[in-house]
Phi, psi and omega in degrees: 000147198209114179227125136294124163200148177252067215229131190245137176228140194279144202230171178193131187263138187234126169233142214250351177101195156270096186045266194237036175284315200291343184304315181279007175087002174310107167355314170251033134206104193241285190320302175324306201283308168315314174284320186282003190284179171286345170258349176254159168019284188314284209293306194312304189300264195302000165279354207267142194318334186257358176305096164263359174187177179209127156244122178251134185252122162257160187242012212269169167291183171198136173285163176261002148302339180273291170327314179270345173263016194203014160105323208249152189297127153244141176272357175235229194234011156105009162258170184341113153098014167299150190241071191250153157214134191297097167292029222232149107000270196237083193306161181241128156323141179227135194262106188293332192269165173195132150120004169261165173331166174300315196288357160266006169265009207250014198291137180218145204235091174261101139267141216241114194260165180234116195301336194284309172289310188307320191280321187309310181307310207276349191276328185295327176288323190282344159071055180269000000 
């Protein structure tokens, strides 16, 4: 798969830590928790005005239980080098972790998707 294009977009590698300890206020991510407030780094950059979309790129695995509940394209079968992407309106979080309190599942997130950009992504992998 091969897309030319010459276009420079600003890009910010966000690494989440241990799974959903900064949601929980965990102690040994203070800094994280801090860039990600409202007043810090993180939040100031995807808020800004001039922001017309975000593609977050994840490496995590997703079950094919997910695959089917959660909006997203895939181009193969869900092993190794599978390709997905979240088609939704209002895309839903999806929670990588187990084995934490309840309140780390209940975090919730209004983003807003744009079906339009998710098929441009997907017609670009398919070299449509």
């Amino acid at each position: 798969f091969k897309v030319t294009m010459n276009i420079k977009t600003p890009a910010i590698f966000l690494g989440h830590g241990g799974g959903p300890l900064p949601l929980l206020k965990d102690a040994s991510h203070r800094s994280m928790i801090e860039t990600l407030s409202k007043t810090g780094r993180i939040w100031k950059s995807v808020h800004d005005p001039k922001v017309k979309s975000i593609i977050f790129v994840s490496a995590h695995y997703v079950s094919s239980s997910e695959l089917s509940s959660n909006g997203l394209y895939s181009n193969g079968s869900g092993n190794s080098g599978t390709i997905l992407v979240q088609c939704e309106a209002r895309p839903k979080l999806l929670f990588d972790y187990y084995g934490f309190p309840p309140e780390s599942y209940e975090y919730e997130m209004a983003n807003p998707g744009s079906v339009e950009l998710a098929e441009r992504i997907v017609s670009l992998i398919n070299n449509d």
